[in-house]
C-alpha positions in Angstrom: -30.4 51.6 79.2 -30.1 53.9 77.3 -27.7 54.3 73.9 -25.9 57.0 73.1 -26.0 58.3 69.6 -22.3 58.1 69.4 -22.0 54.0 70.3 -24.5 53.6 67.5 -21.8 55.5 65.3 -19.6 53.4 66.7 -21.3 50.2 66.0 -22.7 51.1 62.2 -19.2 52.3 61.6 -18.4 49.1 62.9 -20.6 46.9 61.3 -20.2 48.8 58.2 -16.2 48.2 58.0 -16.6 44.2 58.6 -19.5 44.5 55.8 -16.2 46.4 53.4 -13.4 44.2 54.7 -15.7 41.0 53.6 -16.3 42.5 50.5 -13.2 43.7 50.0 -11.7 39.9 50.5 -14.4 38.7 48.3 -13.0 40.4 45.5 -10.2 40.6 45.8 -10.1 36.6 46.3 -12.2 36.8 43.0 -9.9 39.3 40.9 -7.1 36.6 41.8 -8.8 33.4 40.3 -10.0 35.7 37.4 -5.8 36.4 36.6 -5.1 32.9 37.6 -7.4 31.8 35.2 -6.2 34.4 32.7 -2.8 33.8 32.9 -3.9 29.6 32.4 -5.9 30.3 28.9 -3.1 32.7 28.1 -0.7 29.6 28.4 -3.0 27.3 27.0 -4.2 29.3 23.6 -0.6 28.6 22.2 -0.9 24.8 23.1 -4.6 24.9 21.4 -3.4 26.8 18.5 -0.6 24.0 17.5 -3.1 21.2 18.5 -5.3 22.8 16.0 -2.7 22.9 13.1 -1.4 19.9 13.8 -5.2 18.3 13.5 -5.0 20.1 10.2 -1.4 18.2 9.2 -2.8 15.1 10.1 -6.1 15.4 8.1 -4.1 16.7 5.3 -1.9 13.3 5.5 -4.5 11.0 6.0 -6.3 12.2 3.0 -3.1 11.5 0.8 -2.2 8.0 2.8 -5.5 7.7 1.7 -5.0 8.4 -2.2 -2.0 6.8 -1.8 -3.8 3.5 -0.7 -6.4 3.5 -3.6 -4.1 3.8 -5.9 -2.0 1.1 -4.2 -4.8 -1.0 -4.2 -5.7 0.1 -8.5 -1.7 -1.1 -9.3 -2.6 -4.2 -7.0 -5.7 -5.1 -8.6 -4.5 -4.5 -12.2 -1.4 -6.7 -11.3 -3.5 -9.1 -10.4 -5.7 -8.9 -13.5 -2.3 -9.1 -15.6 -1.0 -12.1 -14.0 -2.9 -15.0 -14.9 -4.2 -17.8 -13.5 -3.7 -21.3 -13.8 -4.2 -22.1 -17.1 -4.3 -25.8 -18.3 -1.1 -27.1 -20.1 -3.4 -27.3 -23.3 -3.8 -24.1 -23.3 0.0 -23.7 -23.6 0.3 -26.3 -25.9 -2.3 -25.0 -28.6 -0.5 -21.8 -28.1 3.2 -23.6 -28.4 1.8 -24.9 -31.4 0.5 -21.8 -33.3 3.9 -20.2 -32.4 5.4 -22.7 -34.0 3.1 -23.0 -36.9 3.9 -18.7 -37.2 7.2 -18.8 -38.1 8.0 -22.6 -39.9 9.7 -24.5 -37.6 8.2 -28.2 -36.1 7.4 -28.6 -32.8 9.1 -32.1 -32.4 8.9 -32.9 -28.7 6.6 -31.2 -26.3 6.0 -32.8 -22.4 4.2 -31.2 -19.9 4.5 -31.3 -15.6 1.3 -30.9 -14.0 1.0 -27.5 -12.1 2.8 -27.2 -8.8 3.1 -25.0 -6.1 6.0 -22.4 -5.6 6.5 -20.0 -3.3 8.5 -16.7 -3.6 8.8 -14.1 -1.2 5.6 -15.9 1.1 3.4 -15.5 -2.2 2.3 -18.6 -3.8 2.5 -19.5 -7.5 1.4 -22.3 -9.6 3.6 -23.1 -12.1 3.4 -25.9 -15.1 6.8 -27.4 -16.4 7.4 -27.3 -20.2 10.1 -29.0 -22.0 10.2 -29.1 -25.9 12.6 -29.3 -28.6 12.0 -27.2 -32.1 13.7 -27.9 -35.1 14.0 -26.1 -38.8 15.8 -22.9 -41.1 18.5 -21.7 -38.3 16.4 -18.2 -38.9 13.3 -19.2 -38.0 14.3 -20.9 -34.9 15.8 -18.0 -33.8 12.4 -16.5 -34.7 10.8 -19.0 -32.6 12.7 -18.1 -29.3 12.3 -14.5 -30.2 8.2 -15.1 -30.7 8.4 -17.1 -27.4 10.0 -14.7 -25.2 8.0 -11.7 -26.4 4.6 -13.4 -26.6 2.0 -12.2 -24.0 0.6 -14.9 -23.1 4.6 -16.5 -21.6 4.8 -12.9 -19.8 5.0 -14.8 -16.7 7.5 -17.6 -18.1 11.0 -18.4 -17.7 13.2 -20.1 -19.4 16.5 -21.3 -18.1 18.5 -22.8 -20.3 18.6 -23.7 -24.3 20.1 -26.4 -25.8 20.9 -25.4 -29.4 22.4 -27.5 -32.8 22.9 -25.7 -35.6 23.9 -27.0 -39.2 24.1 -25.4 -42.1 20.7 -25.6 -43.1 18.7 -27.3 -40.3 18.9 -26.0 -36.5 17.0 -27.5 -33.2 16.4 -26.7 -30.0 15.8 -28.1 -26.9 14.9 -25.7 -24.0 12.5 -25.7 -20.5 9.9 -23.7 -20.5 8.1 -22.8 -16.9 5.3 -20.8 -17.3 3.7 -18.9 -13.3 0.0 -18.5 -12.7 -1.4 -16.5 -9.7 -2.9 -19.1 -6.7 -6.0 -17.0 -5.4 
């Protein structure tokens, strides 16, 4: 059998159109994901761009929520430090005493509670009940209460009520005294 140079024509032209039409489908099959996937990271770099910024915000806020909790944590611990303790009712008294000693008046009655627990606000205090009466010059009893209200160590202190008699030349004072300590 023979072949005729034409039906080899015929048959590389053949072969040679399947061989383009494959390749042809390759590509183009390969120039479509390439847009697909051009068109995604187009619609995605917008998405990554506010992801990144927003990363940014939120590094920029936890570094002052940061700040913000040291120094939280300073105006805590130096609270803390300004608040005292429990200190013993001797303490107190000796200090009653020298207030009283200050400004001329005698410290004539002077009774102490042991220190209890109170709570405020779910924070728990100790605080040690003081009742005493004063007596002397009108002035200086007046200086007294000023003296005890403004001292440092009764920062922490209330008082809630004062009894007060005044004469002419002799005044005396009966008032409750409750002075807080921090409970650690």
């Amino acid at each position: 059998m023979k072949v005729d140079r034409r039906a080899i024509l015929v048959i590389g032209i053949g072969v040679f159109l399947v061989v383009f039409y494959l390749l042809y489908r390759g590509y183009s099959a390969k120039t479509k994901e390439r847009e697909e996937l051009s068109a995604s990271l187009s619609g995605t770099q917008p998405a990554l761009a506010r992801l990144i910024s927003q990363r940014e915000a939120l590094a920029n806020q936890m570094s002052q929520l940061d700040k913000q909790s040291a120094n939280i944590t300073s105006a805590l611990n130096k609270a803390k430090a300004s608040y005292p303790g429990l200190i013993g009712s001797i303490e107190y008294d000796e200090i009653l005493f020298r207030l009283a000693s200050a400004v001329g008046v005698e410290l004539t009655s002077l009774s102490t509670s042991e220190p209890s627990e109170e709570k405020v606000k779910n924070n728990s205090y100790w605080a040690t009940n003081f009742s005493l009466s004063v007596k002397g010059k009108p002035g200086d009893v007046f200086a007294f209460i000023d003296r005890l209200v403004s001292d440092a160590e009764f920062a922490t202190a209330s008082i809630s009520s004062v009894s007060l008699s005044l004469g002419e030349t002799e005044a005396t004072i009966s008032l409750p005294l409750v002075v807080y300590g921090r409970k650690e």
